[in-house]
C-alpha positions in Angstrom: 14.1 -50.4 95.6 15.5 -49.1 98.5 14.6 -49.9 102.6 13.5 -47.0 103.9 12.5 -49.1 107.4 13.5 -47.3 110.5 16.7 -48.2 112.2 18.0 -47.5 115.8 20.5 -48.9 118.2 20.5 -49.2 121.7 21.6 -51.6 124.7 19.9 -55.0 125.9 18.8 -55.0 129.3 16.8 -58.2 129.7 16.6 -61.4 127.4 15.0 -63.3 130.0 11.7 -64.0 127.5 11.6 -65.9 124.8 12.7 -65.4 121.4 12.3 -61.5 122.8 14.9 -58.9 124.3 14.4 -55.9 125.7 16.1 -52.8 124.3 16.9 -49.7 125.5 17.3 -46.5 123.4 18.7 -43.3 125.0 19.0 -40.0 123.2 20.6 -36.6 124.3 19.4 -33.3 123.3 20.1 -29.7 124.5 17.0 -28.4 125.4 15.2 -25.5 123.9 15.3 -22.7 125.8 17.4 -23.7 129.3 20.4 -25.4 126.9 21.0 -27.8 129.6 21.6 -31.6 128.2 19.2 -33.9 128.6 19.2 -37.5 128.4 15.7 -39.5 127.9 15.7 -43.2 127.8 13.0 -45.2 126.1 12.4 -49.4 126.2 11.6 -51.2 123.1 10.8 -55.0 122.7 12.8 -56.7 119.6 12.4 -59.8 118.2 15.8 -61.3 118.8 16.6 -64.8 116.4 20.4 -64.0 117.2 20.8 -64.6 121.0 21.6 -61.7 122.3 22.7 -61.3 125.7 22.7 -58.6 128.2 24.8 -55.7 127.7 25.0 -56.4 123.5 24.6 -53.3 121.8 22.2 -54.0 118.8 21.0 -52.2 115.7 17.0 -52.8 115.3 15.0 -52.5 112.3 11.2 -51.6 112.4 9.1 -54.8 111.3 5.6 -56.0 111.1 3.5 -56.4 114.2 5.4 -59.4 115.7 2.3 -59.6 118.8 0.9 -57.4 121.1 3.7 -55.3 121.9 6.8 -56.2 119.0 7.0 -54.1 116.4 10.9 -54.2 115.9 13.4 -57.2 115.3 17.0 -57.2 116.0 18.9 -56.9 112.8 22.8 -57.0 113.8 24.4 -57.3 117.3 27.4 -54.2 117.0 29.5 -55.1 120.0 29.2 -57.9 122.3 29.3 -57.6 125.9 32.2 -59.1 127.7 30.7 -60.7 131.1 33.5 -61.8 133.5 32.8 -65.7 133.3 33.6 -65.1 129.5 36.9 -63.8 129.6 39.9 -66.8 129.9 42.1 -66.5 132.8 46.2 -65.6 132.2 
């Protein structure tokens, strides 16, 4: 049987909770009649088992209701984000 469970991606902006990170989606569209781009942005909790940090861009798969307001789960981390303390010196 195949999953059919919604899947998005998007970028972390805070993992400042617990076991939670909070992900934002954004999506461009022309619009109908004045065929001007537009870009909307929408935040989505994820549960997040793989430590992501801020900046990861992550893949999130629609779960069960986690608590109050999780509903999605972080299922891969894409790219990680390369903060300057990270990077080695030459």
């Amino acid at each position: 049987m195949k999953n059919t469970r919604r899947r998005l991606s998007g970028v972390v902006i805070s993992n400042k909770m617990q076991k939670t990170v909070t992900v934002e989606i954004t999506r461009r569209y022309r619009h109908p009649l004045y065929h001007k781009i537009v870009t909307s942005a929408k935040t989505i909790k994820a549960h997040d088992e793989l430590d992501c940090n801020i900046g990861d861009e992550v893949t999130i798969v629609e779960t069960r209701p986690i608590s109050k307001t999780k509903r999605w789960a972080v299922e891969e981390i894409t790219k990680r984000n390369q903060r300057a303390e990270d990077i080695p010196e030459a």
